[in-house]
N, C-alpha and C positions, 0 to 999 in steps of 0.2 A: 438504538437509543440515539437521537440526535441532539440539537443545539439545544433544543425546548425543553428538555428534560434537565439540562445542566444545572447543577449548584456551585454556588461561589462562599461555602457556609470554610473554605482551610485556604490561611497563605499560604503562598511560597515565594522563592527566588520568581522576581521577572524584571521587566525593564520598565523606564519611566515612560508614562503614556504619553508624553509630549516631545519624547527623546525622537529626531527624526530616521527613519530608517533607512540601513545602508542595502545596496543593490549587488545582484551579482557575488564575487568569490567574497567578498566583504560580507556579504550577509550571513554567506556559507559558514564562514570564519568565523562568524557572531555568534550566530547559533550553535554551532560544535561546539564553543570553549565555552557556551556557559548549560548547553545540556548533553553532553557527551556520554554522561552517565547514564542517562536516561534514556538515548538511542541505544547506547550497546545493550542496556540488559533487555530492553523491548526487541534489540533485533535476536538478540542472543534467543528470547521466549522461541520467535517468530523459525528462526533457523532451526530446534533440537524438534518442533510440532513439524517441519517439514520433511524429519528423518523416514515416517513411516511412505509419504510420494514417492522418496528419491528411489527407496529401497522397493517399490514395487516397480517401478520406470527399469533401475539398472537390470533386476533378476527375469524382469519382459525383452529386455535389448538380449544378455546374457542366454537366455530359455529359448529365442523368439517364439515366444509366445503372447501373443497380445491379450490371454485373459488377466495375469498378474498387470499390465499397462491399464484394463479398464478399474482393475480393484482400487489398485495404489492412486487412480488418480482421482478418481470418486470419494474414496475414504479418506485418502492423505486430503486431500484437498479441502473437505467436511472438515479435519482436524486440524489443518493450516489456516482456516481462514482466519474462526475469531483471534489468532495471536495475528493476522496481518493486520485486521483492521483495529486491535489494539494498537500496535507501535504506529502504524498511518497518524489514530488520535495523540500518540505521544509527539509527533511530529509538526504535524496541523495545529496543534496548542502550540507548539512552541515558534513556528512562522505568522502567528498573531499575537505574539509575546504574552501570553496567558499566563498569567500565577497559578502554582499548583503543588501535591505533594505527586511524585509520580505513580508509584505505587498504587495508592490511593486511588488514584482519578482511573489510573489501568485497569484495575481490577474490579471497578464501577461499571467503566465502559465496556470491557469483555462479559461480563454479566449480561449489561443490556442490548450487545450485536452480537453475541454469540450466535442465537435463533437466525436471524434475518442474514447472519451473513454463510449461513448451512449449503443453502441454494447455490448459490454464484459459486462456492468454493467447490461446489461437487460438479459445475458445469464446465467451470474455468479450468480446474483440474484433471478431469474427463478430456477438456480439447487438447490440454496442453501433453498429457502422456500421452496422446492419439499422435499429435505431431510428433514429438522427439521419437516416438517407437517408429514411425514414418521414415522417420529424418536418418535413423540408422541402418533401414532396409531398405534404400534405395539403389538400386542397381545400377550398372554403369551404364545398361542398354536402355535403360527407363530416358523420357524426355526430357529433353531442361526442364520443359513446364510445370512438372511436375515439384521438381524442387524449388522453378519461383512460388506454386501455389502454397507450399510449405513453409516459404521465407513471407510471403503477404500474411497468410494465417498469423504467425509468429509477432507480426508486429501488428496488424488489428487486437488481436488475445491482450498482447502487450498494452496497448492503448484503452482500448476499453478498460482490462482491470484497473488502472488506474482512476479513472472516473468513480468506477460503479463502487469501488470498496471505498473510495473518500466520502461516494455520497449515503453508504449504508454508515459510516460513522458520523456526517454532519447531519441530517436529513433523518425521517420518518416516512418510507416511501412503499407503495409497491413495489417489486423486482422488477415488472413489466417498464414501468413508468422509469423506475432506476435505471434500467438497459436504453430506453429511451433518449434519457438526457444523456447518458453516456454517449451514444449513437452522434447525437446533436454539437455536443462539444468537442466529440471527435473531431467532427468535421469543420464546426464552425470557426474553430478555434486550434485549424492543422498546422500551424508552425511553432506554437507549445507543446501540442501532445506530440509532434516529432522529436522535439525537444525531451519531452522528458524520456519516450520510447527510446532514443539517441544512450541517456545515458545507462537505463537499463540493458538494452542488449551490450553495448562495449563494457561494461563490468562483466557480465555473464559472461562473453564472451570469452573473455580475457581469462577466465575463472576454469573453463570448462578448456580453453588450448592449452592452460599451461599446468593442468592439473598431473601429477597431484601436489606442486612446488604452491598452487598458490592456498591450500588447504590452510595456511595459516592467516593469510589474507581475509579468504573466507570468517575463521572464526572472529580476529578483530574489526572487522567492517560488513561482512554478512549479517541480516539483510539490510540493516539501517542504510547504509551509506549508495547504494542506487536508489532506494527508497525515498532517503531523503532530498535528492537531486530530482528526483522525476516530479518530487510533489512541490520543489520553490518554483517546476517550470510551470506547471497548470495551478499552481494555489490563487494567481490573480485571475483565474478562469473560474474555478469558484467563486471567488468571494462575487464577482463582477455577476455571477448567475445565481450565488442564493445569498447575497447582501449576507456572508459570516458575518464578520466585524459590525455590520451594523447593528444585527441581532445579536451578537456577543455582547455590545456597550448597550445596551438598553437594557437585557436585562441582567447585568449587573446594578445599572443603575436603579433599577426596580425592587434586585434583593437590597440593594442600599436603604432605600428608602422605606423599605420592610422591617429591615432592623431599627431604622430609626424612630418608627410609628411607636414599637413597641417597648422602645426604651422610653 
């Protein structure tokens, strides 16, 4: 379900269209205090749909057995995604200052990327319990290269997810054609997507060394708060590749003058 499908038929809370907007930890700042509510519970969705990956990941590490890694990452991943690229849309509206009820627009949106975002989640989640099952069987006689090839994997998976599930939530695309522009904006646009891959692995990371003290961390800032950092650093890589905002204001202004015909 992308932009073209959207309705602007309920207010909400947003900001004034003319208000100019702040950059950087100011913006961060902006947006947390007037939708905090709405990241945690969309991360909250996002985090208890990702309990079924985790828990085939750890009993694969645990077992070594990598058929529980292929199950957990396929399925968990299938039933992680549409809550990811729900809270994405909760977030993406909220870095173009969109009026909205949250709930409401959530439960629209997961409706209509549930399907489409099936694929990616079963692919992305399949690479990523391949690596981590990887990452914990490697031997001390095995080659470095081996674990640079595991540490590049890691941050391509990292970078890509972020394109492809922003653009299954803005856009109406192929998955080929999705993975494409992903591929593209990777590259084209590598000191963003480092940027926002930067702040995703240092949360993770951080999450996963000093576990299990940071389990609480996790609950109030998992997954929103890498999520939300990684998407203010590529969201002007969007808007700059599929004109959001410019198709956002048009067709508001179209349902505006919809209702106005008819009154």
């Amino acid at each position: 379900m992308g932009l073209f499908n959207m309705h602007y038929d309920r207010p909400g809370p947003g900001v004034n269209p003319d208000t100019p907007r702040k950059k950087g930890a100011a913006r961060f700042v902006e947006v947390v205090g007037r939708d905090l509510n709405s990241f945690w519970l969309a991360g909250l969705l996002t985090l208890l749909s990702a309990v079924p990956f985790a828990f085939g990941v750890w009993f694969s590490i645990v077992s070594h057995a990598v058929l529980p890694a292929l199950l957990g990452g396929v399925l968990g991943g299938m039933i992680a995604a549409p809550q990811i690229c729900g809270m994405q849309d909760v977030m993406l509206r909220s870095l173009r200052d969109e009026p909205g009820f949250w709930w409401t627009t959530y439960r629209r949106i997961w409706k209509g990327n549930a399907k489409a975002s099936l694929l990616p989640g079963a692919i992305g989640g399949l690479l990523l319990a391949m690596q981590i099952f990887c990452l914990y069987h490697i031997s001390a006689s095995q080659s470095a290269m081996v674990l640079v090839a595991l540490l590049m994997g890691f941050l391509f998976l990292t970078g890509l997810a972020q394109y492809v599930f922003a653009q299954i939530v803005l856009l109406e695309l192929p998955f080929g054609l999705v993975l494409k522009n992903a591929v593209l904006m990777f590259l084209g646009y590598l000191p963003r997507t480092m940027l926002g891959i930067m702040w995703q692995l240092l949360y993770w990371g951080v999450v996963v060394l000093f576990w299990p003290f940071t389990s609480v961390l996790l609950v109030i800032t998992g997954c929103w708060l890498p999520t939300l950092l990684s998407l203010m650093a590529i969201y002007p890589v969007l808007d700059k590749s599929f004109h959001v905002e410019e198709t956002v204001n048009k067709m508001r202004e179209d349902d505006l003058n919809q209702k106005l015909n008819h009154e």
